[in-house]
N, C-alpha and C positions, 0 to 999 in steps of 0.2 A: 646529459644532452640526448642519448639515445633515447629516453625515458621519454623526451619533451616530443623527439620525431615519431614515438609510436605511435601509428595512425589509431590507435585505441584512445588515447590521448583527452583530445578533442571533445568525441566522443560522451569519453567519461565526466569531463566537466560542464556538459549542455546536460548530461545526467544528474551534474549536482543543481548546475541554476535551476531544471524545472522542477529536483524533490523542493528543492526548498520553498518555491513559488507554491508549488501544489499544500505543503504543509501546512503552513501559515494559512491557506486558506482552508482546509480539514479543521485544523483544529479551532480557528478563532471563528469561524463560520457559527458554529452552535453556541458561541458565546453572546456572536451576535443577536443572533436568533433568541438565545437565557434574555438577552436585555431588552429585545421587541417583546416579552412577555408570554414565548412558547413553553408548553407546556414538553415533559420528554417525549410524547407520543408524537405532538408535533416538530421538535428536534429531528427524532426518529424519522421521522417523515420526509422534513424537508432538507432531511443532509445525507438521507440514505437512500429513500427511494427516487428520490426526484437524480439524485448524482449516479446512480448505479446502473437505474434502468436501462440507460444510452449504453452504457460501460457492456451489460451482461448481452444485449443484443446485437451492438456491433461487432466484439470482440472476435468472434468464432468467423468472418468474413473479412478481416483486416487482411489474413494471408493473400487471398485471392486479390484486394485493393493493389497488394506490393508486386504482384507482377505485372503491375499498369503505372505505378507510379517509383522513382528514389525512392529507398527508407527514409534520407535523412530531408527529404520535402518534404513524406509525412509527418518528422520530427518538428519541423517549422512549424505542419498546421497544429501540432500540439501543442506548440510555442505560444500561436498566433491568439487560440482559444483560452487557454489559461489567462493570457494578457487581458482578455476582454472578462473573464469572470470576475477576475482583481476588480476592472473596473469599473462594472457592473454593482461587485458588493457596496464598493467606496459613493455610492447612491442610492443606494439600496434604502428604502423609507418604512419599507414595510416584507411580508412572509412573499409575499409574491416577486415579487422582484431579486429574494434571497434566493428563491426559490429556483425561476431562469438562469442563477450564474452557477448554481449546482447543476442543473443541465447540461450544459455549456464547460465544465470544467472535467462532466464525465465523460465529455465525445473527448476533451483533450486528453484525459486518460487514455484510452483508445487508440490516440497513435502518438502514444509514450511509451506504457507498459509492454504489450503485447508484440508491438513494431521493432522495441529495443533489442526483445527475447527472441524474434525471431533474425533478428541482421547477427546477432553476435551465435547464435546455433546454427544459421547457415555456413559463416565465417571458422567456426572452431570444432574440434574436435576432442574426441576425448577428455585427457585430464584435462589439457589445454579449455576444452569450453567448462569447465567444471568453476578451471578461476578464471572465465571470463566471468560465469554470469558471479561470482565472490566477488570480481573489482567493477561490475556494474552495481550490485544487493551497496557492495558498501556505500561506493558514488553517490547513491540514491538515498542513502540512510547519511550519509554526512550533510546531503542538502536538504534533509528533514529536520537536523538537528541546528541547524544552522536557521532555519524558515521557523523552527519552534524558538528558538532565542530570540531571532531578532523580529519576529511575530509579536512576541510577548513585550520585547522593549521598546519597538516605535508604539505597539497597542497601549501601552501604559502612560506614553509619554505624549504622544501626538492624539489618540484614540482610534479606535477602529477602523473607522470605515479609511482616515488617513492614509494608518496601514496600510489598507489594502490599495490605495492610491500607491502610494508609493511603492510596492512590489511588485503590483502589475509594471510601472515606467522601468521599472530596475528591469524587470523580467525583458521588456520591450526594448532594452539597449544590448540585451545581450543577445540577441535572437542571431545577428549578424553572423557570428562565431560558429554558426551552424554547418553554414556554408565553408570551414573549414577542413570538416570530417571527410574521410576518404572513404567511410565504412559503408558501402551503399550498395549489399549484393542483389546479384538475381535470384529472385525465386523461382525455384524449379518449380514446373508446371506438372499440378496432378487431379485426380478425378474428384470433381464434385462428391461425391458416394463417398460415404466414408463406411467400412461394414462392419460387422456386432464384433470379430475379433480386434479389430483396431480397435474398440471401446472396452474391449474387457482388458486387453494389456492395460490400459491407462485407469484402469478402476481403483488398483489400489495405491495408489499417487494422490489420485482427483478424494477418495476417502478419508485420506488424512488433511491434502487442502482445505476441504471444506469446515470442519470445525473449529479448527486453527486459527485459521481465516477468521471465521464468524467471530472467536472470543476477541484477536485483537481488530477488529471492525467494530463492534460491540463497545468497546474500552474507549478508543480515538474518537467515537462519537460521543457517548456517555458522561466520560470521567470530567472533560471539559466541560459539559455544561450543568456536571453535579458541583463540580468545583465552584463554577461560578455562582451557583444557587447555596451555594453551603459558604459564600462569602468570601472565596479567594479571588485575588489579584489576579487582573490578564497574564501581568508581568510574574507571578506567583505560579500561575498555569504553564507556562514557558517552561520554567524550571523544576515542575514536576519532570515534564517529560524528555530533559534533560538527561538524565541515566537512561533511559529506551532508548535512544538515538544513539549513546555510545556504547550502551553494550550490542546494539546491532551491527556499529562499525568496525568492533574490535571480535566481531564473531567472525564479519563475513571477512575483515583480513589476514585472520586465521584460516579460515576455511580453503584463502587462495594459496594458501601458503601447506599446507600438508594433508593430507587423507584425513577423513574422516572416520575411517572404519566401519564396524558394523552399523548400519544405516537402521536395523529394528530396536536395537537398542538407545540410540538417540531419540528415535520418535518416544520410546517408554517414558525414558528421561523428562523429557519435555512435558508430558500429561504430566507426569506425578507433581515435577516443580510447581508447573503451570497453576494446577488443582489447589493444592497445600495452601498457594498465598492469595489465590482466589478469595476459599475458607478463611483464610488470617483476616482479608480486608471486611469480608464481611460481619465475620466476629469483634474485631478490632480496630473499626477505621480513624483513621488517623492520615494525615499526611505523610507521615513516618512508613506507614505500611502502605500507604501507594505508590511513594517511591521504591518501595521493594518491589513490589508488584512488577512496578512499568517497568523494574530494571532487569527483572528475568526475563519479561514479556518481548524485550529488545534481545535479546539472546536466543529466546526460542524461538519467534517468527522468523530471525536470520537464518536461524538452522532449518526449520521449513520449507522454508521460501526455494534455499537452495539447492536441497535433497530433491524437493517433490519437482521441480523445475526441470533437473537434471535426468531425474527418470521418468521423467513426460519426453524429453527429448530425446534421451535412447530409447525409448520403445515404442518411435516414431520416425523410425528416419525416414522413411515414402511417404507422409503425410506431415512432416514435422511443421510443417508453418500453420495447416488446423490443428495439429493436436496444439501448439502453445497458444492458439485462440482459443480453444476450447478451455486449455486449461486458466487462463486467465476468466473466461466466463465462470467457472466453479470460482475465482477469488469474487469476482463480482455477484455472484447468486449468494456468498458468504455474506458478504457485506448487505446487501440487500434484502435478502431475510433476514438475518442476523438484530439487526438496526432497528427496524420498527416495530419489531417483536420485542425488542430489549427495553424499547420504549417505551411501550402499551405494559411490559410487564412490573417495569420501573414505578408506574404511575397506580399500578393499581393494586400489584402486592407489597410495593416497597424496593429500594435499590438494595435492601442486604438479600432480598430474597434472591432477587439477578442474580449478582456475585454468586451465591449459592448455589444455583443451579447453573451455572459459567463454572463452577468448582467440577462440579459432574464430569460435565461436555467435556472437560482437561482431561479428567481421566482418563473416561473413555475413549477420547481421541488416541491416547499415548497405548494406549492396549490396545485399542485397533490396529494403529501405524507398527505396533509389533507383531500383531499376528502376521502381517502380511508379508513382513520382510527378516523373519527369523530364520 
């Protein structure tokens, strides 16, 4: 019962409806897209530049939005916008119109991500925000796994654009519940000016974000519409990425649950896994080895996510509502470059080469993220 009264609660379940809404439409978006007859560079395009751009530009400005408005109303207008991309896809005839509700789904990004990160680092402290943001990473990864399931089985059964009808209406019944969160702080008010040491503290956080980022941006974009072009099932697609969703929920409710420890040693970790099954997929692809793949890739983005989040936020407590815009811009500039680059390179050397050079970038990531925190 007490479980049910914490005002984190709430909260955390408007966290799961909109990963789930968001998922289904990440992932089934570029399948739609595989079946209007885009090419990867055009995927690339219009599921990463078109959803990112809004993402990478407002993000860094949201902070200063939340001392003018509730978080949890700008939780609603994330609500509000997601509903109407759903809707949008569920009409959607052609690239252009796919295109608008990537738009439109990346401003709702925008006061999801960034808006969450910053009401629950206002709210907590210490270990205490450590498993805050662990029981939001999972929240958000259970409504991922949950939006890739039942993504892949109304897509399979009803078709697409349905889908996307109907999780936009599901998404648009739940919006109500919003209004029950208590989690709605003030943001302290601070100077536009941000200076070069506030940027260098957060360098080497934002260094290991970015690559990370980019491989699994790269993957959720990609893997689904190589799937679909290599002749698997919507319903097929669903349940690749079934293992990534739970070993991301089984990471971050460990994570809420005990210490992590040496924090440069996990980033190592992380590249070398990362790297290894990169090389596997592209040596060896198979279905077999992509579900390996996606299923470290759910374990190591959890661990990421909530390391580099955590030390953006200690080593920003006078600025912390821009530093976690900022820092959500580096996921957005990940994703954003990341995508149509992976796209253009998909198309014109091959997708083992990607993988290949996505094998690198792991490394390297993981021996960066150790040099910095050894």
């Amino acid at each position: 019962m007490n479980r049910l009264r914490d005002p984190l609660t709430p909260f955390l379940l408007i966290s799961m409806v909109l990963g789930l809404s968001l998922s289904a439409l990440i992932q089934m978006s570029p399948v739609l897209a595989a079946h209007m007859g885009a090419s990867y560079t055009e995927i690339g395009l219009s599921m990463g530049a078109a959803r990112l751009t809004p993402y990478v530009i407002l993000s860094p400005i949201i902070g200063l939005l939340l001392k003018r408005i509730p978080g949890m109303v700008a939780i609603m207008i994330s609500a509000a916008l997601m509903v109407s991309s759903h809707l949008l896809l569920s009409i959607a005839g052609d690239l252009t119109l796919l295109t608008i509700a990537q738009i439109a789904s990346g401003i709702s990004m925008v006061f999801y991500y960034p808006v969450s990160e910053i009401i629950l680092a206002t709210i907590y402290n210490g270990a205490e925000r450590m498993r805050a943001f662990s029981k939001f990473g999972a929240a958000s990864a259970m409504g991922f796994l949950a939006g890739s399931m039942l993504g892949g089985v109304l897509a399979q059964y009803l078709g697409l654009q349905p889908m996307f009808l109907t999780l936009g209406v599901l998404t648009a019944l739940t919006t109500p519940y919003i209004t029950r969160s208590k989690l709605s702080p003030t943001v302290k008010d601070t100077h536009m000016m941000v200076n070069l040491n506030f940027l260098t503290k957060l360098l080497p956080a934002f260094s290991v974000t970015m690559p990370f980022f980019m491989i699994f941006g790269i993957s959720q974009v990609i893997i689904p519409g190589y799937a679909a072009l290599s002749g698997i099932s919507e319903l097929e697609i669903g349940l690749l990425f079934l293992g990534m969703w739970v070993a991301r929920i089984l990471t971050s409710i460990t994570m809420a649950r005990r210490p992590v420890g040496n924090i440069g040693r996990w980033f190592l970790m992380s590249g070398i896994v990362l790297s290894t099954l990169l090389a596997t997929v592209a040596l060896y692809p198979s279905p077999t080895t992509l579900v390996i793949l996606l299923l470290a890739m759910g374990a190591v983005i959890a661990l990421i996510y909530i390391l580099t989040l955590y030390l953006t936020s200690v080593k920003s407590e006078d600025n912390q509502h821009m530093a976690i815009g900022a820092y959500e811009t580096v996921i957005g500039m990940a994703f954003l470059i990341g995508t149509p680059l992976a796209g253009a390179m998909a198309d014109i050397l091959g997708i083992r080469t990607l993988f290949l050079g996505l094998s690198l970038l792991g490394l390297l990531s993981g021996i960066v993220g150790y040099l910095h925190r050894r």
